[in-house]
C-alpha positions as CSV (number, residue, x, y, z in Angstrom):
1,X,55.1,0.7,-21.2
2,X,53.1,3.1,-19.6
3,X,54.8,2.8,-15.7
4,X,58.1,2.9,-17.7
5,X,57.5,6.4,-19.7
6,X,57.3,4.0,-23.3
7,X,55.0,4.9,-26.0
8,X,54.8,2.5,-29.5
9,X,55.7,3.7,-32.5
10,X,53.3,3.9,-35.4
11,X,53.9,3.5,-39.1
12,X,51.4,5.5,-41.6
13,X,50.8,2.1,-43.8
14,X,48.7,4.7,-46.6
15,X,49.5,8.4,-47.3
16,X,47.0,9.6,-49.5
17,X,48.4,11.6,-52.8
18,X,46.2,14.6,-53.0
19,X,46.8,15.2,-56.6
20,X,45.9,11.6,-57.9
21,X,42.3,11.9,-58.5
22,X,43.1,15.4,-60.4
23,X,45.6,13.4,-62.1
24,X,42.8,10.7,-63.6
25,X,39.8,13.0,-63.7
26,X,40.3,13.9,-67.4
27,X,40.2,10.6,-68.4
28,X,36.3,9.4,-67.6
29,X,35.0,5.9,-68.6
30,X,33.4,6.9,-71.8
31,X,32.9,3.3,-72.8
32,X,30.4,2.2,-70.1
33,X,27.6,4.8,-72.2
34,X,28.5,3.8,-75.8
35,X,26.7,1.2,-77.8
36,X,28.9,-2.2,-77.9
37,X,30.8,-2.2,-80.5
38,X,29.2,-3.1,-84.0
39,X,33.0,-4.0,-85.7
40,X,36.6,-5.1,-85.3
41,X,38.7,-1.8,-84.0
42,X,35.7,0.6,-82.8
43,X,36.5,-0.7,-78.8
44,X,39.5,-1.6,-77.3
45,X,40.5,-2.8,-73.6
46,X,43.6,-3.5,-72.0
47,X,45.6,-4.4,-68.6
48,X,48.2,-5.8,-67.4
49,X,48.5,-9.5,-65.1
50,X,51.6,-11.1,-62.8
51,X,52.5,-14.6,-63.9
52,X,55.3,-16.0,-61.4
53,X,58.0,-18.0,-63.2
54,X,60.9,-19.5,-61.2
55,X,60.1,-17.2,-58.4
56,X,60.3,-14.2,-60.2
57,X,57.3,-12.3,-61.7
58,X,57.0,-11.9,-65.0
59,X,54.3,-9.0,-66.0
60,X,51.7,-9.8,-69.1
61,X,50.4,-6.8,-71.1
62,X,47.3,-7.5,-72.9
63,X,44.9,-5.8,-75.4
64,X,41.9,-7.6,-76.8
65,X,39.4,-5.8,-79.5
66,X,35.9,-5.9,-77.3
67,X,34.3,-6.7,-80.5
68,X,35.2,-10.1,-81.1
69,X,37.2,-10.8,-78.0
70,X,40.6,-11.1,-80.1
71,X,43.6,-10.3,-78.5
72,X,45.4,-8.2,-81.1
73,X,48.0,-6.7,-78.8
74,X,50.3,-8.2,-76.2
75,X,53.8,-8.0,-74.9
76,X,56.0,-9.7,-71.9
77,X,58.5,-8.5,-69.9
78,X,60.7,-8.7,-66.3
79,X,59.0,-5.7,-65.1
80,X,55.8,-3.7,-65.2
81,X,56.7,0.1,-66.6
82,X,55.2,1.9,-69.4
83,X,57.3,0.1,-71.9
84,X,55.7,-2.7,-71.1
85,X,52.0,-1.2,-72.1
86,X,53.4,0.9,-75.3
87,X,54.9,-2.3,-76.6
88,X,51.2,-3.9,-76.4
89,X,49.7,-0.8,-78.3
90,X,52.1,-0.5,-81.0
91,X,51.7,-3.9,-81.6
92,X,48.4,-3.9,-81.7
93,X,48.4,-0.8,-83.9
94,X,50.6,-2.4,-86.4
95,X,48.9,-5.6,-87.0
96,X,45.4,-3.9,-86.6
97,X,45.9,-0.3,-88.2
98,X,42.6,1.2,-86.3
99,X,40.9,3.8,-87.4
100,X,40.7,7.3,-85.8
101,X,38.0,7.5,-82.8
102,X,38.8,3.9,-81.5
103,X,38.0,4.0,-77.8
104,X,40.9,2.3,-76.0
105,X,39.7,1.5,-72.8
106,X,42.3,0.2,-69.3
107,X,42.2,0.5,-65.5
108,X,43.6,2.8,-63.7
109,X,47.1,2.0,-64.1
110,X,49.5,4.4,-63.9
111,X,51.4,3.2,-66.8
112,X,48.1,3.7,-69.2
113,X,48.6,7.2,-68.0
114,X,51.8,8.1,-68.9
115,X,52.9,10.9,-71.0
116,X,54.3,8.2,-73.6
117,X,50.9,6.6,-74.2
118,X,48.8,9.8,-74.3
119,X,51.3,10.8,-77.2
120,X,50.2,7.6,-79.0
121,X,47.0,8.3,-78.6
122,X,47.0,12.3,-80.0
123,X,49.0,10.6,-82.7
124,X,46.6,7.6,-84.1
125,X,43.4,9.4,-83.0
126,X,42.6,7.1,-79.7
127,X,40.2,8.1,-78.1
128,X,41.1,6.8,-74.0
129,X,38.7,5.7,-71.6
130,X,39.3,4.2,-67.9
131,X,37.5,2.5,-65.1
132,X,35.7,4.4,-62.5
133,X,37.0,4.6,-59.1
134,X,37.2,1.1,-57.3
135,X,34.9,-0.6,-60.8
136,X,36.9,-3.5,-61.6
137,X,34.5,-4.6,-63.3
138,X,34.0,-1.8,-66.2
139,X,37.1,-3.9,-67.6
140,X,35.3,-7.4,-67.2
141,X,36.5,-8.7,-70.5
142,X,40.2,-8.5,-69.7
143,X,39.9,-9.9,-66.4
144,X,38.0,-12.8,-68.3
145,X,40.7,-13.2,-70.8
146,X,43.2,-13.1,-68.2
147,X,41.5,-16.2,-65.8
148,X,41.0,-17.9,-69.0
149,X,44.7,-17.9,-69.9
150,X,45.8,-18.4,-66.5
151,X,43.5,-21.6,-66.3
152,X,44.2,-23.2,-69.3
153,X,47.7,-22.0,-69.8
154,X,49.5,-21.2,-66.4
155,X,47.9,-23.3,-63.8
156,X,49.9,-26.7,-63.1
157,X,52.5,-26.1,-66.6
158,X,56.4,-25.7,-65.6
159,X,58.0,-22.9,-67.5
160,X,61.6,-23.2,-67.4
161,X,62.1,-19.5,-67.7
162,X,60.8,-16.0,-69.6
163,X,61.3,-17.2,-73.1
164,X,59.6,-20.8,-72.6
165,X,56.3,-18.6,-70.8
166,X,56.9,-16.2,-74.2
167,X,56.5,-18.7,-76.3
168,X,54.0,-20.3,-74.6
169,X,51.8,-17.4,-74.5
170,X,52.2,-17.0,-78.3
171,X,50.9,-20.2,-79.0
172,X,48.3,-19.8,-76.8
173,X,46.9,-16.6,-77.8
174,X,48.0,-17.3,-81.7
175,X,46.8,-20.6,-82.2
176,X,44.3,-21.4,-79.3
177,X,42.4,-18.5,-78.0
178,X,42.1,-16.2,-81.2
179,X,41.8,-19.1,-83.4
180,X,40.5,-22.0,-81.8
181,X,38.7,-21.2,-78.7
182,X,35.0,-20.8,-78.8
183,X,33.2,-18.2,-77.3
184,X,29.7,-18.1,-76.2
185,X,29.0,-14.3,-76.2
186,X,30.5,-14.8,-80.1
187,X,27.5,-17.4,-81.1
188,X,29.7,-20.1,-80.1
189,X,32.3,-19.3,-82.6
190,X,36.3,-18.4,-82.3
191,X,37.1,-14.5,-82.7
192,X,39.2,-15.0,-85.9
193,X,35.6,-16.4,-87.4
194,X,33.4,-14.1,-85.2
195,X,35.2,-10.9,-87.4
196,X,35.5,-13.3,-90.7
197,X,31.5,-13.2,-90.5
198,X,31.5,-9.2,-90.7
């Protein structure tokens, strides 16, 4: 290349976006300095996993109150957008009806970020609180809710497309995990009895 005048081309694989940490630096991780939670809907924490289905990904929204590990909160869909992530708060709004000051706690996702979820905060009071930079594991309980599912639930079971995994993730989280599932930071009990005990 060099006798015949050549030189290789190079392809900038990261560009770094100057405005991203100004972007996230209002949002700190509150959570990490607060007392754990002493009841249902003072802490919340949420993310989002992949789940492959007939060779297409389907994305899992999740939102579990850190209190008694119950998922009170979830929605599916083809792709991973900040409908996706409201559908999982409003859900989990309606069925739980939280207070004002609950600290809802995510990654750094860009979707938790969004203009549309910020409004739903200012509106119900949330109080929002993310991971620190390269901290996976501030948000330890979702990532434990999410192996858990995908063990139990995902790993070796056919789903013959989104509305078989739908359903299947309802009974799971429905029946098994909030219900049925014991947990040993909860005493050894299930979350629906962990919060019946309060």
């Amino acid at each position: 290349m060099k006798e015949e005048g050549l030189r290789g081309r190079c392809v900038r694989v990261y560009r770094r976006a100057p405005g991203l940490h100004r972007f996230y630096r209002n949002i700190a991780n509150i959570r990490k300095d607060l007392p754990k939670p002493t009841a249902p809907n003072q802490h919340w924490a949420a993310d989002v996993t992949y789940i492959r289905v007939k060779g297409k990904w389907q994305y899992l929204a999740a939102i579990l109150d850190l209190y008694s590990r119950r998922i009170v909160g979830w929605s599916l869909a083809g792709r991973r957008t900040v409908e996706l992530t409201r559908a999982s708060l409003m859900m989990a709004i309606r069925n739980r009806k939280p207070p004002e000051g609950l600290v809802f706690h995510t990654d750094r996702g860009i979707e938790y970020r969004a203009h549309e979820i910020q409004d739903i905060h200012k509106r119900y009071g949330i109080i929002p609180s993310m991971n620190r930079p390269g901290q996976c594991t501030d948000n330890a309980e979702m990532e434990s809710f999410f192996h858990s599912l995908k063990a139990e639930l995902i790993k070796g079971s056919h789903f013959y497309g989104e509305m078989h995994l739908r359903d299947c993730i309802a009974g799971y989280i429905q029946h098994f995990y909030n219900r049925t599932r014991l947990h040993s930071s909860l005493n050894y009990q299930s979350p629906v009895e962990y919060e019946a005990a309060v």
